[in-house]
N, C-alpha and C positions, 0 to 999 in steps of 0.2 A: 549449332552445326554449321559446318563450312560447306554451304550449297554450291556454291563454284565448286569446288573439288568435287561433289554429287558428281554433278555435271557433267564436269571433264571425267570423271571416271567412267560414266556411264557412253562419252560423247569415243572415246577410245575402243569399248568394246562393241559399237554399233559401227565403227569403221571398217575394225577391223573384219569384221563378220560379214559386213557388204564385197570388203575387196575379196576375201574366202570364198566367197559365193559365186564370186563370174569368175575366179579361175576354177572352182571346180567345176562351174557351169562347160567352161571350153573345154578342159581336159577329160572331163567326164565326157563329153561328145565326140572330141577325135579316140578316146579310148574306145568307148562303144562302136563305134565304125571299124578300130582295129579288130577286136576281138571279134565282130559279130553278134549277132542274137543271140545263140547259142550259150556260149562264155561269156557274153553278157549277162544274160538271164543268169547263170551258174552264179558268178559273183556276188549278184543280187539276193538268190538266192543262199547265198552263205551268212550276205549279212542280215538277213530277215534269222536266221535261226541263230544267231550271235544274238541280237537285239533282243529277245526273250528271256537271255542271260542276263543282259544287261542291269536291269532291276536286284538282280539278285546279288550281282558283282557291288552295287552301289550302295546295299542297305539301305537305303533311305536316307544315306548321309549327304546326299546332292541337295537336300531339301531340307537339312538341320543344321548343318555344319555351320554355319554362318549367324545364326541363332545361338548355337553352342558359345562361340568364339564372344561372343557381346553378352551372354549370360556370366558368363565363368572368365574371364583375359586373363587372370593370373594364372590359370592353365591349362595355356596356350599350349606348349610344347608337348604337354599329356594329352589332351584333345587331336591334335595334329598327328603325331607319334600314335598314339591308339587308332584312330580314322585311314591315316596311311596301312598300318600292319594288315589290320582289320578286313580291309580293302580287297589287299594283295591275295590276303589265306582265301579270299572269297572268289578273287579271280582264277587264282588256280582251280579251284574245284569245278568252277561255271564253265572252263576250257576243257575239262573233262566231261562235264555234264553235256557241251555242245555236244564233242567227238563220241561221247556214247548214242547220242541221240539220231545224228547220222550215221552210224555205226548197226542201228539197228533199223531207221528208217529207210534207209538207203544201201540198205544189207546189199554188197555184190559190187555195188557201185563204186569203186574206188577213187574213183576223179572227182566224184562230189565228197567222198570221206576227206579226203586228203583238202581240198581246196574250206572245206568247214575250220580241220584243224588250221591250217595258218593263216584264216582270218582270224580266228577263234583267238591264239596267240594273241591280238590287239587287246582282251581284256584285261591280262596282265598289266602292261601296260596303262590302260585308262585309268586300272583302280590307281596307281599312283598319281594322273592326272588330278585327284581330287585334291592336291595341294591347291589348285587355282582358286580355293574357297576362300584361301588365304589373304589373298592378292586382292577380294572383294571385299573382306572385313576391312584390310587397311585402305580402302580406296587408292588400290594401288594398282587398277586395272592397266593402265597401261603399258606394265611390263608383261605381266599374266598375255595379253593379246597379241603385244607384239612378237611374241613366242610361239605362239598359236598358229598366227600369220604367219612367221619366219618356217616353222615349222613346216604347212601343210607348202610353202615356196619348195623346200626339201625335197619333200613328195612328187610335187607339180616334176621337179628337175628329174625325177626318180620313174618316174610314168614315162617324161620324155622319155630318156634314155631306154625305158623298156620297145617301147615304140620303133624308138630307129634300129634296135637293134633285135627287134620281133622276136621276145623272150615268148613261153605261155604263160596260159591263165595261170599257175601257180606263183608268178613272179606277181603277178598284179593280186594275189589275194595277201600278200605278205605286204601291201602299200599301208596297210592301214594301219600293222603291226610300229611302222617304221614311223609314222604321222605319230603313233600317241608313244614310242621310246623317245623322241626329238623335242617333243613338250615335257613328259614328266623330266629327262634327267636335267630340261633346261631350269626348268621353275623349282625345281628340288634345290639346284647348282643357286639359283639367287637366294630362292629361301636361307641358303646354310650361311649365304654370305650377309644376306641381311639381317644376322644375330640370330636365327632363327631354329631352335633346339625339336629336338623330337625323342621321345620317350613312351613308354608305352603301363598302360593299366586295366586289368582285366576289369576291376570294378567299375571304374570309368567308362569301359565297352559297353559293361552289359546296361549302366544306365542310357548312353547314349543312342545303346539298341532298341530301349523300353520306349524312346521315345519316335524313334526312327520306323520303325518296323510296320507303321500302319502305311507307310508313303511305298511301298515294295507293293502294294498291290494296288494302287492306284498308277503306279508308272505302270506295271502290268495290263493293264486294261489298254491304258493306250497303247502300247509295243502292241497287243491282242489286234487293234483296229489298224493299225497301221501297215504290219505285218504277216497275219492271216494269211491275206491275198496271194500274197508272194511265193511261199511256202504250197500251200494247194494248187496254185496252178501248176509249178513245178513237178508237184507228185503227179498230178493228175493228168496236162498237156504236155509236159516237158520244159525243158531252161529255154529253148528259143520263144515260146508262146513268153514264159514270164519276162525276158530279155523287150516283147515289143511291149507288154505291160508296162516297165517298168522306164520305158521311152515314152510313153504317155503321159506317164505321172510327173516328170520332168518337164514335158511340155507344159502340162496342166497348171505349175507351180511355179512356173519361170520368171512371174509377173507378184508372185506375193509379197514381197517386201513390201511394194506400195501400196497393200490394203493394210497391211501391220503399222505402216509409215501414217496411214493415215488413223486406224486404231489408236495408235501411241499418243497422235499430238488430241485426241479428243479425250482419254483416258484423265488427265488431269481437271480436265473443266468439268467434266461428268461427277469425279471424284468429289471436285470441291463444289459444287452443286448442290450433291445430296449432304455430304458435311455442315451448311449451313440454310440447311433445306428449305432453300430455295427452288421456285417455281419453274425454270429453266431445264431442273434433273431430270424430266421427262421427255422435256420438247429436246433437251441435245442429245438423248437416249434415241430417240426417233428420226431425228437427224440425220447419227451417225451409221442406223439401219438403212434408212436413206439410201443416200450416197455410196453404199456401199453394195448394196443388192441393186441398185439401178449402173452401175459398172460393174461388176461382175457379170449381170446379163447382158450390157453388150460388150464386154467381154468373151463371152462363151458365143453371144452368134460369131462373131469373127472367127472366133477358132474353130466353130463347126463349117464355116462355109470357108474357110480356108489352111484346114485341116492337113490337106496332101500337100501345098508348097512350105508349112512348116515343118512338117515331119523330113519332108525330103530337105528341107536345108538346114534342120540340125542333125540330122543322121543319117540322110543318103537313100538311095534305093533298096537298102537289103532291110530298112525298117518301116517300107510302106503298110505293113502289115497293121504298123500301130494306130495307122489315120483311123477306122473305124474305132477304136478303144480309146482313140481321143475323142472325139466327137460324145462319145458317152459322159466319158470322165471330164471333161471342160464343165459340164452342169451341178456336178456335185460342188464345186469348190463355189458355187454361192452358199449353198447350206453350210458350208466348212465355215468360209467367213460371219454367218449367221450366227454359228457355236461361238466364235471369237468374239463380240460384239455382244453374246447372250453374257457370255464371262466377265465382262466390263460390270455390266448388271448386277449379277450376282454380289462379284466380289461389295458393288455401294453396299447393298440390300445386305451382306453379312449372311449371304445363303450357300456358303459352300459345300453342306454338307450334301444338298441335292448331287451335287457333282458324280458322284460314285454310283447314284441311280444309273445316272446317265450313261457314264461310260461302260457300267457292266452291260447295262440294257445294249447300247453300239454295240461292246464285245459280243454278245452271244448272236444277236442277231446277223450281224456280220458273218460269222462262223457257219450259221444256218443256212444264209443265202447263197452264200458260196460255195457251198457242199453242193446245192444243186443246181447253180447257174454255169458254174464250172465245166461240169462235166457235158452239157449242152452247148458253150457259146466261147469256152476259152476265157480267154483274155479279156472280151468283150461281157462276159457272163461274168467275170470278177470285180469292172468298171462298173457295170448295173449295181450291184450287189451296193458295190461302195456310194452307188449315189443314192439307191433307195436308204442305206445305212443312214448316212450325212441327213439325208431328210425327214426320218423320221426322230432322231438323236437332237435337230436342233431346229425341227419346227412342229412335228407331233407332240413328243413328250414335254412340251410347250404348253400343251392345251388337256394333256393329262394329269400331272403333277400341279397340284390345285397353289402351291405358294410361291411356282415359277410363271402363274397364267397373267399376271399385272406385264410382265417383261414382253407376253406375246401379242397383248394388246398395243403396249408400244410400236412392236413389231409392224404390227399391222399398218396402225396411224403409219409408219414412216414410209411402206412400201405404198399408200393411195398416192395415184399418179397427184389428185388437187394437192395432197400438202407436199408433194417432189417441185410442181410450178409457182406453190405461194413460197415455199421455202430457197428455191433455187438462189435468191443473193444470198440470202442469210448464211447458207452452207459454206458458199465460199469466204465470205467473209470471217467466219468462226473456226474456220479451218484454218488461215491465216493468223489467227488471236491462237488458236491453239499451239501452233507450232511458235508464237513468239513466246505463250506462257510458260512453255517448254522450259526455258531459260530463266525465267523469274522465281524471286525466294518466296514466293507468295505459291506459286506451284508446285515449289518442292517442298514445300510442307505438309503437302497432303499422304 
């Protein structure tokens, strides 16, 4: 294998995704200020109930496709060609299944029906997005991204313009439809060019579905955890309430790439660690919990105790509302980080199938809490929900699930302040090896 090309393929679609992030970081904040809470929250709102589609538009091929393609290469154009049609017939249906859903949710209410339907439209769209699987088999990310990029540029151009020229909210629920037509017909247009056939086979479908179909309800649970909130606050407080929510969770999340950044470069020493099981796979297990729960906690007192000048200078005075619902939500995203760092674990350990405990357990609980924290605290009632969720999801069921309880001893060991002060060089040091192994064929083999 040609580890450089790993690399570089992988080093293109982490660019791209960063420079993605701060423009939608700034456009997503002068929009929200444009609209207001209100049609803030609506939008939000739209794509929380888009997002529950999602799974279903996808079959489970976001999660096979690529597997598919290295099992079978000689047919490629019938894998490709089947997964696209496939796709499509599924998007269609799931943009009817949004619009009936708000249709009967949202009976009377025309402005949330209408604004569902043309986010909804964007899954048409995505399902053909799934050509980029393509572009990951041939380690050919870098055009796949730079499309991506170019594309969501389009957008950015497309928001300004609504901006200066103070369209409404139905012009901005149609951004998203336009972000994923400007990637698929770009990646479709290289695909054709790059020899690249498409043909279709039912037989083909229905095996690629046998194997697909168990991953539709695993993205489910997550959309479930993710999305909930959104959706009941909405029914329950109204679109300005989910609008300051959903200005919190943004705040909350502004800073995560750098816990993922540092996840990443530990992920391979971890890996090769237990690979040669070696004595290390626990002590950098504990490490990485470390470092990582002792910044996020001063992380979170910061954002609690300066709460109000960050809210007010990404979003202005009409979303002060959201300071106390951040102050909530800031503490959860150490348990979130927890779950990511549990997951490193798993995957050495070969325990994935606890996974699905977990996240049904998050779903329904989540759902619970929210029904009745909601209807007392708002916004603030749905932040709680999601931090007792986060906490018991990846540090409770930690200590209940008797073949995940070695990982929360780890745990433990990494957050005592003695092994944070014996450890304190080492971490840095390891962090640094980490992010140089990053690069080496000795790490990409893992």
């Amino acid at each position: 294998m040609n580890y450089t090309k790993v690399f570089n393929n992988a080093k293109w679609i982490v660019i791209c995704k960063v420079m993605q992030s701060l423009l939608q970081l700034v456009v997503g904040m002068i929009t929200a200020r444009f609209l207001g809470p209100s049609n803030y929250g609506l939008i939000k709102y739209a794509a929380s109930v888009v997002a529950f589609a999602v799974p279903f538009m996808r079959l489970g091929f976001d999660a096979t496709l690529v597997h598919e393609l290295v099992e079978s290469p000689q047919k490629e154009s019938e894998i490709m060609g089947t997964s696209l049609i496939m796709n499509l017939i599924s998007g269609f249906i799931c943009v009817g299944g949004v619009t009936a859903f708000s249709c009967i949710f949202d009976a009377g209410e025309k402005e949330k029906i209408l604004v569902c339907l043309l986010y909804g439209i964007s899954l048409i769209f995505a399902a053909l997005e799934m050509i980029q699987y393509w572009f990951q088999y041939k380690l050919k990310s870098k055009q796949s991204s730079l499309v991506m990029l170019g594309a969501y540029c389009v957008v950015t151009v497309y928001k300004i313009i609504l901006l200066i020229t103070s369209k409404s909210v139905y012009w901005f629920a149609v951004s998203n439809s336009v972000e994923y037509a400007v990637i698929a017909i770009s990646l479709i247009s290289i695909y054709l060019k790059n020899g690249g056939k498409l043909s279709f086979s039912f037989k083909k479908g229905k095996e690629m579905f046998g194997k697909s179909k168990h991953y539709i309800f695993a993205s489910l649970m997550i959309v479930v955890l993710q999305n909930t909130d959104h959706i009941m606050i909405t029914s329950i407080s109204g679109t300005a309430e989910n609008g300051f929510y959903s200005a919190a969770i943004t705040c909350t999340t502004i800073v995560q790439f750098v816990y993922l950044a540092i996840v990443d470069s530990f992920r391979p020493v971890i890996l090769e660690n237990k690979k040669e099981n070696s004595a290390d796979f626990e002590l950098n297990v504990s490490r990485l919990y470390c470092i990582t729960q002792y910044l996020t906690v001063a992380q979170s007192i910061v954002f609690t105790v300066f709460a109000k000048l960050i809210v007010f200078v990404l979003y202005g005075e009409n979303y002060m509302a959201s300071v106390p619902v951040l102050q909530i939500l800031i503490w959860y995203f150490s348990f979130s980080i927890m779950g990511t760092v549990r997951n490193v674990w798993i995957l050495a350990e070969q325990k994935q199938k606890y996974l699905w405990i977990i996240n049904l357990s998050g779903a329904v609980l989540n759902v619970i809490l929210n029904a009745f924290l909601i209807p007392a605290w708002g916004a603030c009632g749905a932040a709680a929900a999601s931090l007792v969720t986060q906490f018991v999801m990846n540090f409770v069921l930690g200590f209940i699930i008797k073949p995940i309880r070695e990982n929360n001893r780890l745990l433990l060991k990494g957050i005592d302040p003695r092994f944070m002060i014996k450890e304190s060089k080492n971490l840095l040091i390891l962090l640094k090896d980490g992010l140089k192994k990053k690069k080496t064929p000795e790490t990409d083999k893992i």
